[in-house]
C-alpha positions as CSV (number, residue, x, y, z in Angstrom):
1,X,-12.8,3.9,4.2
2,X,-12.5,0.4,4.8
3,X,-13.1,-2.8,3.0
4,X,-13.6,-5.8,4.4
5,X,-12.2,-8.2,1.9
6,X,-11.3,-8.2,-1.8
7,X,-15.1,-8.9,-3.1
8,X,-16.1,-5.8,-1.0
9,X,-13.4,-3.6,-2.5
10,X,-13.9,-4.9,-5.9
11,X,-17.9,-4.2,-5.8
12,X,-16.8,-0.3,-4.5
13,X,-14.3,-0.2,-7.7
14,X,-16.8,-1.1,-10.1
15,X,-19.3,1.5,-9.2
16,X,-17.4,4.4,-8.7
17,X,-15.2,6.6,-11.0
18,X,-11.5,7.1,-11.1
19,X,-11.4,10.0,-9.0
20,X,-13.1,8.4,-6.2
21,X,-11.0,5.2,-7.3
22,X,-7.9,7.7,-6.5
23,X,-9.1,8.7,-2.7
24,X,-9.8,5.2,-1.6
25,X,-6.4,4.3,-2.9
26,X,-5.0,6.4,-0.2
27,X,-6.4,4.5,2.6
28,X,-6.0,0.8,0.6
29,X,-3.9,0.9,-1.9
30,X,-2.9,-2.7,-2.4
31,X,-6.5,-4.2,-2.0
32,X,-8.0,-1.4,-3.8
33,X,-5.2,-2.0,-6.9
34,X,-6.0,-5.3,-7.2
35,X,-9.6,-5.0,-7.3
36,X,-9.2,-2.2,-10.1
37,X,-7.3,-4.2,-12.0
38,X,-9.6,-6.7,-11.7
39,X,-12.0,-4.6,-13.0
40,X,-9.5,-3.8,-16.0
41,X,-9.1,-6.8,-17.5
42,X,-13.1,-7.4,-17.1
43,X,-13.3,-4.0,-19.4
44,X,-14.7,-1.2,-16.9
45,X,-11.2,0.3,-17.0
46,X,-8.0,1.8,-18.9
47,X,-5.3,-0.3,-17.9
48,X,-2.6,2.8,-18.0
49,X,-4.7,5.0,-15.9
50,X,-5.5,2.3,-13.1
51,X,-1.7,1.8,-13.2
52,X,-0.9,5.4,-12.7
53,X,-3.5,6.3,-10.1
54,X,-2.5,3.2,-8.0
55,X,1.2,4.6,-7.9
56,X,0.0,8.1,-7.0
57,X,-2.4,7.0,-4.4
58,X,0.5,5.7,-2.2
59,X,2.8,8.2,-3.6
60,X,0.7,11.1,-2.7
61,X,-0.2,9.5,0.6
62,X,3.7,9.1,1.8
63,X,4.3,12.6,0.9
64,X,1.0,13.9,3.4
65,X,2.6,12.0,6.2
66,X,6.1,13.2,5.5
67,X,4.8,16.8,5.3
68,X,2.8,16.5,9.0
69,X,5.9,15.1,10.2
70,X,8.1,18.2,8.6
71,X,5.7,21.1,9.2
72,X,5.7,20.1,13.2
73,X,7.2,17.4,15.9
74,X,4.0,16.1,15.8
75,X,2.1,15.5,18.8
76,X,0.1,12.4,16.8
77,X,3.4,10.4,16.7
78,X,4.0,11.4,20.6
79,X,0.8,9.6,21.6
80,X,-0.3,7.2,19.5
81,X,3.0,5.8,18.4
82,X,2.7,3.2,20.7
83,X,-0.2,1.3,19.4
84,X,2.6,0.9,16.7
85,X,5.1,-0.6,18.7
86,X,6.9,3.1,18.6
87,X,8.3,4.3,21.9
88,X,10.3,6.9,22.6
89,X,13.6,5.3,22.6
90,X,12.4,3.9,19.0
91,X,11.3,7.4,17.6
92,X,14.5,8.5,18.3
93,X,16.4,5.6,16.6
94,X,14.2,6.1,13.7
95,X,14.8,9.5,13.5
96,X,18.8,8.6,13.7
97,X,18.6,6.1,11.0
98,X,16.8,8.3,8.9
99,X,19.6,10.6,8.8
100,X,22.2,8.2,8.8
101,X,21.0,5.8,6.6
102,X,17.7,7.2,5.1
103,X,17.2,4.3,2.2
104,X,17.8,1.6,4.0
105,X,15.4,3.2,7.1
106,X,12.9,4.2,4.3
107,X,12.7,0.7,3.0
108,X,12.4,-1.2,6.2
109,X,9.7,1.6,7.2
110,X,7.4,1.5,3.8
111,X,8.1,-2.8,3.8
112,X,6.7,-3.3,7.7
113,X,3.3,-3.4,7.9
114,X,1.4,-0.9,10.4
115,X,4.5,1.1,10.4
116,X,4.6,3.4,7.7
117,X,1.8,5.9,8.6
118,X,3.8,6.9,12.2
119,X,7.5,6.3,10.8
120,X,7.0,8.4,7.6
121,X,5.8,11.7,9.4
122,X,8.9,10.7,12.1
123,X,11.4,10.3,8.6
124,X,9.0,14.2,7.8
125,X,10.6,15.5,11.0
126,X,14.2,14.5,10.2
127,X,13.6,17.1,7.0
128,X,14.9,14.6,5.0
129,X,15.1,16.9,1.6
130,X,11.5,16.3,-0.4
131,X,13.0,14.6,-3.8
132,X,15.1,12.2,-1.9
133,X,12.2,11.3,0.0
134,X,10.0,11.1,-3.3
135,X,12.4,9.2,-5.1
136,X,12.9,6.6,-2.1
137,X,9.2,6.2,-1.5
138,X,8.8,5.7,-5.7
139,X,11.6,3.1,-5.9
140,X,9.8,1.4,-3.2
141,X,6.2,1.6,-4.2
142,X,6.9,1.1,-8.0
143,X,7.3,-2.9,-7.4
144,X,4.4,-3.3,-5.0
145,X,2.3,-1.6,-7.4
146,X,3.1,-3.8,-10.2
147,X,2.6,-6.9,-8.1
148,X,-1.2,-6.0,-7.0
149,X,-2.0,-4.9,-10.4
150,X,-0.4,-8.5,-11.7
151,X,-2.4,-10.2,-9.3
152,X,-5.5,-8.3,-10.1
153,X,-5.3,-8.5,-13.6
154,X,-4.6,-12.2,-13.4
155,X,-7.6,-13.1,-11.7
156,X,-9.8,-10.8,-13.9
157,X,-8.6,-12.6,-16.7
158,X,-9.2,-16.0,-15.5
159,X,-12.6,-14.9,-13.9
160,X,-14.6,-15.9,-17.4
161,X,-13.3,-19.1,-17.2
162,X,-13.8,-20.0,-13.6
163,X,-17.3,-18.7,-14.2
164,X,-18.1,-20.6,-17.2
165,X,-16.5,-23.9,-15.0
166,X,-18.7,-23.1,-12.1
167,X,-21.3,-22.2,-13.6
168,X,-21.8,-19.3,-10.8
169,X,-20.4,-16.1,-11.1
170,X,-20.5,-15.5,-7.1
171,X,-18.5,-18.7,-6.4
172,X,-15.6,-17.6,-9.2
173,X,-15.6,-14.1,-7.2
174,X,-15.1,-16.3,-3.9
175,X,-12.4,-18.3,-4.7
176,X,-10.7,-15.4,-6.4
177,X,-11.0,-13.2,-3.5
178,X,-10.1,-15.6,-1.0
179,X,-6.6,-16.2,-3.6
180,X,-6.2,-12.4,-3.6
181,X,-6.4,-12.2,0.1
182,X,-4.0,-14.9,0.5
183,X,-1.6,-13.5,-1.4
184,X,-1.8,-10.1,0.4
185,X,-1.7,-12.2,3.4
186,X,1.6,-13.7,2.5
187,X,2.8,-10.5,1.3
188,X,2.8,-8.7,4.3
189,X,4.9,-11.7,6.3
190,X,7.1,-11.9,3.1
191,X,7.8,-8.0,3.6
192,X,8.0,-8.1,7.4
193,X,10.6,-10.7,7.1
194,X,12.2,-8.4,5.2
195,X,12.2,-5.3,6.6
196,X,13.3,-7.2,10.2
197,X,16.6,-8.1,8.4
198,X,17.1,-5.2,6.7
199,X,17.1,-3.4,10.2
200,X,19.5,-5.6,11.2
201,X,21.9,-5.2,8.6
């Protein structure tokens, strides 16, 4: 389940139900957030429930990948880890760091994009005790989600206005998907940055 932009994503949100909301929140959490959110503040929503499914849906998703990566070695990691930028010598630092300093490796991991899917089930194979793991990947997804619903929410809110001003609900839609975008865009370097000097620390 992919979406090709915030308008797409929101269109899926609005027709579908909070279960299905939940399962595509998996795959996309931020894009799919914001567009619920969006959807929120335009009434189709609870606010509360949006809020809590958004923090499950990566939540629930972390713990999957940490569970392949503890039930086996995983042979996924092994051979597509380096369409990641994982080799070998990396998995094994990863796997290090994890033990040694599992917050810091958890937050540069869950912060860089790409990265998370392959370096949680490596983190999975470290058998990193389940409510350390769950409370590291909370404490890390707690903000994001905020942000995305903020940003959502926002732009629902304004979306009367910038409708009534263009006279053109499409256009409004546009320019607040192409905002949305831009802030995901810049979110993702923001974090990268981030997560780059965090590993060097």
């Amino acid at each position: 389940m992919e979406f090709a932009n915030f308008a797409s994503a929101l269109q899926w949100v609005l027709v579908h139900s909070y279960w299905l909301m939940f399962i595509a929140m998996l795959v996309e959490g931020p894009v799919v957030t914001a567009a619920a959110a969006f959807a929120v503040a335009l009434g189709y929503f609870n606010l509360i429930i949006v809020f809590i499914l958004a923090l499950l849906g990566d939540l629930v998703a972390d713990v999957i990948y940490y569970f392949i990566g503890y039930i086996s070695r995983v042979a996924i990691v092994d051979k597509i880890g380096h369409r990641f930028g994982l080799t070998e010598a990396r998995i094994k630092k990863i796997e290090h760091l994890a033990k040694q300093h599992s917050w810091k490796t958890m937050l540069v991991l869950k912060l860089t994009p790409f990265i998370p899917t392959p370096g949680l089930i490596i983190v999975g194979t470290t058998k990193m005790p389940l409510r350390k793991f769950t409370f590291y990947s909370l404490a890390i997804t707690l903000p994001k989600t905020i942000i995305f619903m903020t940003v959502g929410y926002y732009f629902g809110r304004s979306y009367d206005l910038l409708s009534r001003y263009f006279k053109n609900g499409i256009i409004a839609i546009i320019i607040i998907a192409a905002v949305v975008f831009l802030i995901y865009y810049i979110y993702q370097k923001v974090t990268a940055a981030l997560a780059d000097r965090i590993e060097k620390i």
